[in-house]
N, C-alpha and C positions, 0 to 999 in steps of 0.2 A: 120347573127345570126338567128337561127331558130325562130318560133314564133309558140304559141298552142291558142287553143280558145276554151274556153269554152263551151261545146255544151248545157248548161241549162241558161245563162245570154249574154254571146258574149262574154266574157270578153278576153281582149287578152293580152299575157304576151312575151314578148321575153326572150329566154330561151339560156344557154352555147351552143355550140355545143356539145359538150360531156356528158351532161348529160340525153340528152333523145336519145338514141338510134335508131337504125333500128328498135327494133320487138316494140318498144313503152315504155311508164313506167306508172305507175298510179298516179296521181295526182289529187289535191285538189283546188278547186279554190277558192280562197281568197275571194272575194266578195261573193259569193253565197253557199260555202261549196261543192258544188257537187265535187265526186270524181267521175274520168273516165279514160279512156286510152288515153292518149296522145301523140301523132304520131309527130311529128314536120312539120311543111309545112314550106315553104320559105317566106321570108319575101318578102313586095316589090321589084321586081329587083333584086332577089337573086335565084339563083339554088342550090339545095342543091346535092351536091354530093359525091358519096361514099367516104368514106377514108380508105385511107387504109396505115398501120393498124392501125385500130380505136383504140384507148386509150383507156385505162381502163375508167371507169365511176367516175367523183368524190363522195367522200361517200354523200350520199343522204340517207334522213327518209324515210322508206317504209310509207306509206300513207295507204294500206291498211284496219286494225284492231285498226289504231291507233285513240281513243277519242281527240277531241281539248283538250287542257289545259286550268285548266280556267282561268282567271284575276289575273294577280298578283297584288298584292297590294300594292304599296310602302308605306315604313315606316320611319320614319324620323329618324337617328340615334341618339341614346342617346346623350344629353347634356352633356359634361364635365363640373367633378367636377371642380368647382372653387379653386385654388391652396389655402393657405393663405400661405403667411412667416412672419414669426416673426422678428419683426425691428432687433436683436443681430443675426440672421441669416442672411440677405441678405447685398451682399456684398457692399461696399464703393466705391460708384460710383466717378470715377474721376472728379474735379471741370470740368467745362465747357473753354475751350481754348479760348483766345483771338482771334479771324481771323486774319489773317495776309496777305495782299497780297504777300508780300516779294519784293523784287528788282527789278525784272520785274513789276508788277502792276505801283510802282511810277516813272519807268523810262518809261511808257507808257503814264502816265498822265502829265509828265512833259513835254515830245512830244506834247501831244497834246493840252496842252495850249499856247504851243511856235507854232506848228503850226496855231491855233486860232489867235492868238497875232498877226502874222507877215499876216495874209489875213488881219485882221481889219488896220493894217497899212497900208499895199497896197493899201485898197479903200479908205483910205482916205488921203493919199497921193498923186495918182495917180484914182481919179475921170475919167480923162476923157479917161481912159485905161478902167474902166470898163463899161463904157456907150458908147464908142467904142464896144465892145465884147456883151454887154446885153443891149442894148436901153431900153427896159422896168424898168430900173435902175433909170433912171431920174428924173421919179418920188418920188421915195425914196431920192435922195439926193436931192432933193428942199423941201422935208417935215422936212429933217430933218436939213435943213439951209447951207446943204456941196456943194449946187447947185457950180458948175466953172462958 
């Protein structure tokens, strides 16, 4: 990517390939406003070489003759009016629905209270299967009187 420098501040901008040509273009430097002809040099570790056929240029502002523009000024958009409707105009809002999980929800919870139900069986049925598997168990069943 070509790169230009400003010959009144340094300022350096890298630039299309196609937009600044062989014989140069005139341009304006951002920071410091100077306009000048602007040649492209090579960036770091780049050669710049011819092409051919060079592409058309993308449309670009002559820079020339052309005054900055000044400061735009943002403006807040107008507030919208606030609607009113009249109670016999707006429509009748349907009551609010009961929720429902439906069929699946409580065949989900009925699972899993039978699954809850048959572990709390197991441990305390079968104590020394779980202090087999989890030593640090034992503790909990001698607090809670189910010690084997």
């Amino acid at each position: 990517m070509p790169r230009i420098v400003c010959p009144n501040c340094g300022a350096r901008y890298d630039v299309a390939a196609g937009v600044i040509g062989a014989a140069g273009k005139k341009v304006r430097c951002a920071r410091c406003g100077t306009v000048w002809l602007a040649r492209p040099e090579p960036a770091e570790g780049e050669v710049l070489l011819p092409q051919w056929p060079e592409p058309p240029p993308p449309k670009v502002r002559d820079l020339e003759d052309e005054e900055p523009p000044p400061p735009r000024r943002r403006e807040a958009p107008p507030a919208p009016t606030p609607a009113v409707a009249r109670a016999e105009d707006a429509p009748e809002a349907p009551p609010p629905r009961a929720r429902r999980g439906g069929a699946g929800a409580t065949i989900a919870w009925v699972v899993t209270l039978v699954l809850l139900a048959g572990a709390g069986y197991g441990a305390v049925r079968y104590p020394h299967a779980v202090i087999d598997a989890w030593p640090a168990s034992a503790r909990l069943y001698t607090m809670l009187g189910l010690a084997p």
